[in-house]
MARLUMFI-454919 format. One record per residue: x, y, z of N, C-alpha, C in turn; residue in three letters. Coordinates in steps of 0.1 Angstrom, whole numbers, plus 5000, padded with zeros to 4 digits. Example, Ala and Ser with C-alpha at 12.3 -4.5 7.8 and 13.67 -1.06 7.14 Angstrom:
2
513249435078512349555078513249675078ALA512849785071513749895071512950005079SER
REM end
This chain:
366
214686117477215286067489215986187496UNK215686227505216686327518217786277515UNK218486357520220286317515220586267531UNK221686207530222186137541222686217549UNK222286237563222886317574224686287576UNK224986387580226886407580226886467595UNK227586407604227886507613229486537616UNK229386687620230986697624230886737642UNK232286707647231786687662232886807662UNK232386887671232887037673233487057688UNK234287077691234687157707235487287704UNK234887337717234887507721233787557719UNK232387537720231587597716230287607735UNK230487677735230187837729231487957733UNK232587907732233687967732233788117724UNK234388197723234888337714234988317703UNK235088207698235088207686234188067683UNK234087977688233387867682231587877681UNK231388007690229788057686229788147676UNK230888177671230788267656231188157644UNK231488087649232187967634230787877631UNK230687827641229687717642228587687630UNK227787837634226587847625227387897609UNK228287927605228887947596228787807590UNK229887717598230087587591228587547587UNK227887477592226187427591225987537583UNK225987647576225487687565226187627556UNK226987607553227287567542226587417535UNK226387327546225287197538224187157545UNK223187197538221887137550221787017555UNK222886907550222586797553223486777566UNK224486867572225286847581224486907594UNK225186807607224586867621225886807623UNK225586937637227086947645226686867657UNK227686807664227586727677228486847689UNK228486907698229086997706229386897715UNK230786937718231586857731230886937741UNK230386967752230887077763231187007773UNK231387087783231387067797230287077800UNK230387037817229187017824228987147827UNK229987257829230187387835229587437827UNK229887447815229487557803228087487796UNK227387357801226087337798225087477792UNK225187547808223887627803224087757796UNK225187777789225487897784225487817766UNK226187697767225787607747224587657750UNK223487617761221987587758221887787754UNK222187837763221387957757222288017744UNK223488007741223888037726223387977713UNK222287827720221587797708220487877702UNK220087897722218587977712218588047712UNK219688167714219888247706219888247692UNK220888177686220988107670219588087668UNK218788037675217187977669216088087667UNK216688207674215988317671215888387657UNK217188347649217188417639217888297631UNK218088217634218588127625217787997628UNK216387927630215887817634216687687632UNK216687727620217287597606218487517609UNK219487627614220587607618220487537635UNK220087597646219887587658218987427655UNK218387437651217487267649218987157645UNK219987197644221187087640222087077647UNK221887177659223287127670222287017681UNK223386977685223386877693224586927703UNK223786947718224986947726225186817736UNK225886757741226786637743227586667754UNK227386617767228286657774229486567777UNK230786647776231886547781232686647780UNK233986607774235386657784236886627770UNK237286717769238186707758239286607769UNK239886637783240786607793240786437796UNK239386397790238786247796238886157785UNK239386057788239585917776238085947769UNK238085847753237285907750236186037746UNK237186167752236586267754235286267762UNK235086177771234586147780232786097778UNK233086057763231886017754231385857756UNK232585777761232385627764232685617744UNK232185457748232685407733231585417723UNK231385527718230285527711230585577697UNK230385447688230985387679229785437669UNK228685467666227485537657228085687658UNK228485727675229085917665230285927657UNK231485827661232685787653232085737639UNK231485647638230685637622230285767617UNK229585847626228685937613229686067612UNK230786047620231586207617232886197602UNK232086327598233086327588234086427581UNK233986527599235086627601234786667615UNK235986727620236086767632236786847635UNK236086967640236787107641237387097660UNK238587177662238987097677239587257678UNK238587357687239087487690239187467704UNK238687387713238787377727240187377731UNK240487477738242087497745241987587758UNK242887617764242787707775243687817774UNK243287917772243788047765243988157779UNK245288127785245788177802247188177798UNK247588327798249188317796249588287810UNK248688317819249488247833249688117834UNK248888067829248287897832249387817836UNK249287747847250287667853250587547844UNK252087507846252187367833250787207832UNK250587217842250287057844248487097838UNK248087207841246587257833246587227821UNK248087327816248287407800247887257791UNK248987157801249287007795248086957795UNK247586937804245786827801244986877793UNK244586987793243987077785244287067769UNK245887157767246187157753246587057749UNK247386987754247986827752247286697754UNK246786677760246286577765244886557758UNK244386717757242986727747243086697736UNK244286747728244486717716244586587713UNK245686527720245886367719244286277715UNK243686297726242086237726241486277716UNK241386407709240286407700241086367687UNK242386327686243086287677242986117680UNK243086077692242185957687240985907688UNK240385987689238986017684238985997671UNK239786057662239486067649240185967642UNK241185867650241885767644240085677642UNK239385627652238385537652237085647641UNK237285707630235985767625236385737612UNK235885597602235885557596235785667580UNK234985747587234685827573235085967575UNK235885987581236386097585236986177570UNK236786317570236986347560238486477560UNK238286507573239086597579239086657594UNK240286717598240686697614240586907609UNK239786937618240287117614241087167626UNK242287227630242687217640243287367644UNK242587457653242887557658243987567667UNK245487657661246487657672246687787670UNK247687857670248287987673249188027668UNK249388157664250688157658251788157668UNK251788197680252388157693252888047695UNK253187937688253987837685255487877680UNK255488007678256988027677257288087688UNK256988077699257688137711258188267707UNK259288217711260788347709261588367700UNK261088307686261788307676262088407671UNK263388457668264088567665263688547647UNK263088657646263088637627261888607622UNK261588577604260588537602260188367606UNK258588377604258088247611256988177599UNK257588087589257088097577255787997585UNK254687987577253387917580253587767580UNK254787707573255087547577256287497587UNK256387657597257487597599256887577615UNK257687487621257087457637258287487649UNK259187357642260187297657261387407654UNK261687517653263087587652263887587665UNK263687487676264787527690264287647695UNK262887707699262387807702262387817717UNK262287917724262087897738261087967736UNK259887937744258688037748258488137763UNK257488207760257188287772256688207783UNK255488097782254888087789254187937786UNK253587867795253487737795251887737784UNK251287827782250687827770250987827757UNK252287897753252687847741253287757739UNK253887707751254687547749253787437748UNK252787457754251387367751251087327740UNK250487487731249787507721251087447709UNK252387457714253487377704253387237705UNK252987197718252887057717252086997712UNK251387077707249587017707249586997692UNK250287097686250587127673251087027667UNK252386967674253386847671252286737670UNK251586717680250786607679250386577667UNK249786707663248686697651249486667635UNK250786727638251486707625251686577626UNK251986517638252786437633251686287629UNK250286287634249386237630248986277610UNK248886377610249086397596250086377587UNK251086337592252386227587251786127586UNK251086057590250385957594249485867581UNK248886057582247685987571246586077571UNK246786127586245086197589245086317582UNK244086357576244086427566243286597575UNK243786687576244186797588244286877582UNK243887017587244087137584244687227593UNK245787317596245887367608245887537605UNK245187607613244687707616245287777624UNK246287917625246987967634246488127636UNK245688197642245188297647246588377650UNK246688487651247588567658246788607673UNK247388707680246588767691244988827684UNK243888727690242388807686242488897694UNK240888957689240489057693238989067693UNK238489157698236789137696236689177677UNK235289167673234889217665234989297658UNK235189347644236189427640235289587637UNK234089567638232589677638231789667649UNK231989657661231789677671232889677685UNK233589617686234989577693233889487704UNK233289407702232689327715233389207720UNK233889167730234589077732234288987747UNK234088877747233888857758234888867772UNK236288897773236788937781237589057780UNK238289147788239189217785240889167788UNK241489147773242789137777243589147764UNK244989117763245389157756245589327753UNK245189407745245189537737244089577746UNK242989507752242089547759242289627774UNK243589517777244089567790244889747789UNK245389747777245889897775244689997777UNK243989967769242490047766241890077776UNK241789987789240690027799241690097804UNK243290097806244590157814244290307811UNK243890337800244090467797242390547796UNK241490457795239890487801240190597812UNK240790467822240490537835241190607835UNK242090687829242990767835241990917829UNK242791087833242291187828243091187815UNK242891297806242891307795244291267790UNK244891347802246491357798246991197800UNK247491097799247090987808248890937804UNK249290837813250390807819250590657817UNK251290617808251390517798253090437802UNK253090287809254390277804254790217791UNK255790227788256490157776257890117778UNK257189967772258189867773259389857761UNK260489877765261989827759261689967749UNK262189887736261989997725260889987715UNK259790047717258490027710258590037696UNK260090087687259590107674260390037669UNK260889927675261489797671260789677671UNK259889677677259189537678257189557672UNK256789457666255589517665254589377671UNK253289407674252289367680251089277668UNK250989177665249989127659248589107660UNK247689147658246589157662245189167648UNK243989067653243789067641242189007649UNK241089067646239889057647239088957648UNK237988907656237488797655236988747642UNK235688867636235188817623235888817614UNK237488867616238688797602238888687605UNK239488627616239488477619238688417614UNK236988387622236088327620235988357602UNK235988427600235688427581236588337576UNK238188367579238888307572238888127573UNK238488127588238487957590237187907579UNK236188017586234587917572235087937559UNK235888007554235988007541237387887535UNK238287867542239487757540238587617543UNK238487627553237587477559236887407550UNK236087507538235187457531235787387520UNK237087447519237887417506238487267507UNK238387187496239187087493240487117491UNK241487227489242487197483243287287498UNK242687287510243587317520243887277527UNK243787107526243686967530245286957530UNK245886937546247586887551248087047547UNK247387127551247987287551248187347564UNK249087447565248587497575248387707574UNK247587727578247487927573247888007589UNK248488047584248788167598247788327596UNK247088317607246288447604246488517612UNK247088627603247788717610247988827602UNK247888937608248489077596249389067591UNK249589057579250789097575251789217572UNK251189317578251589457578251489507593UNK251389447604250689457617252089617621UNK251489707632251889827635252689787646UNK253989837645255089847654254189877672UNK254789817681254589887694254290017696UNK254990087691254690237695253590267684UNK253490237671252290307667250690227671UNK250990117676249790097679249690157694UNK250090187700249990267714249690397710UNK250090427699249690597694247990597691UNK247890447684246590417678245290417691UNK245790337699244990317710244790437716UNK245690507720245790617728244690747721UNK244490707707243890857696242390777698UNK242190637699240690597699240290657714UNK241090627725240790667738240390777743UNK241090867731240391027733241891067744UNK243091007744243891067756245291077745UNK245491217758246791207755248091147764UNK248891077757249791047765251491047770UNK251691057783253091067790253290927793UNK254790907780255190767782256290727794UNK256190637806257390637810257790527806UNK259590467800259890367795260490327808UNK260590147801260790077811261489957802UNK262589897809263089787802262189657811UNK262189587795260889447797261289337813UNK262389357817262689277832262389387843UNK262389497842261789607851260489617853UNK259589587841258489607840257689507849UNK258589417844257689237849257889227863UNK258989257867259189257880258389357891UNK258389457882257189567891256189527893UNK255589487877254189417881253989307891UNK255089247892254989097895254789097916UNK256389207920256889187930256889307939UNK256589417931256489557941254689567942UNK254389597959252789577964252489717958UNK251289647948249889777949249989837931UNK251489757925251489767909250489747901UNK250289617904249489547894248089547896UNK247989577909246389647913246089777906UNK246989847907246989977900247089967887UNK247489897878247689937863246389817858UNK246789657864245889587860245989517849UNK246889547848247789427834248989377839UNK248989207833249389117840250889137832UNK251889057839253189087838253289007822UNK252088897824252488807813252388907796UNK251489027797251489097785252989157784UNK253789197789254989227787255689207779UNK255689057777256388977767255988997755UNK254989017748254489037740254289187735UNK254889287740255389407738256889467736UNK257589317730258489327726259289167719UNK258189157710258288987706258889007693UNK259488897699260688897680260688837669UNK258988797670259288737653258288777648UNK258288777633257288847625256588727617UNK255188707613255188597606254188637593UNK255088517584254588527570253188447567UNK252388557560251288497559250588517541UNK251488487536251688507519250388377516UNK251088277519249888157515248188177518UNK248288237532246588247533245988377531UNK246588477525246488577516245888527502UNK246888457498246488397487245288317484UNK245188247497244288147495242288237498UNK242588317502241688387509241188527496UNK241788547491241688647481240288627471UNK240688507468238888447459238288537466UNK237788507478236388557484236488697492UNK237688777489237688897491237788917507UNK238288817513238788797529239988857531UNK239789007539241789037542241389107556UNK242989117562242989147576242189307573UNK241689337585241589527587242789547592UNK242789677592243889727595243789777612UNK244789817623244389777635243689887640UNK244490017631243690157630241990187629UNK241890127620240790097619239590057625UNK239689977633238489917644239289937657UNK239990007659240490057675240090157683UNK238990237674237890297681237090237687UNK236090117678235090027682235689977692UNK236889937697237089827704237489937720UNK237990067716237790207726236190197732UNK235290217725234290217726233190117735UNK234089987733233189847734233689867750UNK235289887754236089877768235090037778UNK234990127768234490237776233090197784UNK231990137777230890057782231289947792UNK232089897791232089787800233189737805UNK233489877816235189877823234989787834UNK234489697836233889617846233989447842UNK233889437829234589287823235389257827UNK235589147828237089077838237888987824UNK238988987829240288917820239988737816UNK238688707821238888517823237188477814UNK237288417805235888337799236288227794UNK235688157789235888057784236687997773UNK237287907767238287907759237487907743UNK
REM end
């Protein structure tokens, strides 16, 4: 007898990361097919990320199903359909909107409001086996100090209506897993493209440094914010992500956990600006700037931010004050020989990936 079909219903796909997880998860049981949330927007880009997958992976691509609706819409905009709530028996929920600008009332329908829905989504799925839930380590805002992997509400203020989102969203989910619902939560640091090619679908972040100093000549002209060898920058690759999530997700015993993925050793401000600057091929003249001078230039003097091209919102994050522990998903990750790279390391590739394609823009999909 065929074994009985299992499906788990997925959003964010074909997102940055949920077209690298996807076909990972579905290897692991032939008997599983994935159901894709999308949008009506992002229709024809699921359709061509499938057959892509079907190129080299048939087997796999023969088991998605894409589904159009809406994380923002009651029901996820699925209507009441009580046979996909029957047959799901995990649900991975990476769909968010990833805009440090992002105005509140977006951040909210999006991260909050999305979450709420696919959480009760998962209240009505009888056989549900687990909730997988992608947030951030950016749920500690501004926390001064360490940021242990269970910890959430410390009285934090954030940068920006995206991390207060992604905290809310978070709250949700714990507090549903108080509940009963049996959840995994997943906290990325700042990605990045690929850790042996640097390919990324937009440029930002560490990206936005890298094309800064592309364009410039050899000698190239760098500002730096506050005191660079006090604060350090976390940063950590897509295929470490995506590994780490296929490899916990599969696990029974990481069931009501949550892992922070994140370097644990991650390079102070100034040495990763030393790092970037040595993959660039440049040398650089730093002028310092304190972090309210900087923002403000970018923000309010005409012809700044045209000229540099990085948003005021990276600022904050070039001088962020907490460091977070990531001892548990070290541990947990060690079996299978999963550990961060180092930033040194693939900060050529990702020199390399920006040098080809100074023309990528800052905005894709979540």
């Amino acid at each position: 007898m065929a074994p009985m079909a299992t499906t788990i219903l997925f959003t964010g796909f074909p997102g940055f990361l949920g077209r690298e997880l996807l076909p990972r998860v579905l290897a692991r049981d032939p008997a599983t097919r994935a159901v894709c949330l999308v949008q009506a927007k992002f229709a024809d880009a699921a359709a061509a990320a499938v057959a892509e997958l079907a190129v080299d992976r048939p087997e796999l691509a023969a088991r998605i199903a894409l589904r159009e609706g809406d994380i923002t819409a009651p029901d996820l905009g699925l209507g009441d359909d009580a046979a996909l709530a029957a047959d799901t028996v995990a649900i991975y929920h990476l769909a968010a909107i990833y805009d440090l600008s992002v105005p509140r009332a977006v951040a909210e329908r999006v991260n909050v409001d999305g979450t709420q829905h696919v959480l009760d989504f998962a209240a009505r799925c009888p056989s549900l086996e687990r909730l997988h839930y992608v947030s951030t380590c950016y749920v500690s805002g501004r926390y001064t100090g360490i940021f242990e992997e269970d910890d959430l509400d410390k009285g934090q203020a954030f940068n920006n209506f995206y991390e207060e989102t992604k905290f809310l969203a978070e709250v949700l989910v714990r507090e549903a897993m108080a509940r009963g619902l049996p959840a995994t939560v997943y906290r990325p640091a700042i990605v990045v493209g690929d850790s042996q090619t640097g390919a990324t679908q937009k440029l930002d972040g560490p990206y936005y440094i890298l094309r800064w100093l592309l364009r410039q000549p050899r000698l190239a002209l760098l500002p730096v914010i506050g005191d660079p060898s006090r604060f350090r920058i976390n940063v950590v690759p897509r295929d470490y992500v995506v590994d780490a999530i296929a490899h916990l997700s599969g696990r029974a015993d990481t069931v009501g956990r949550t892992f922070a993925l994140a370097d644990p050793e991650p390079p102070t401000c100034e040495e990763a600006l030393e790092i970037m600057a040595a993959a660039a091929g440049r040398r650089v003249l730093r002028i310092r700037l304190p972090v309210g001078l900087a923002k403000a230039l970018i923000d309010h003097v005409p012809g700044v931010y045209r000229l540099l091209q990085i948003p005021s919102s990276l600022v904050d994050y070039m001088a962020h004050p907490t460091h977070y522990h990531s001892r548990a998903t070290a541990e947990a990750l060690a079996p299978a020989g999963i550990e961060v790279p180092r930033f040194a390391g693939y900060a050529p590739a990702m020199a390399a990936f920006v040098r080809g394609n100074l023309a990528l823009t800052s905005s894709a999909m979540a």
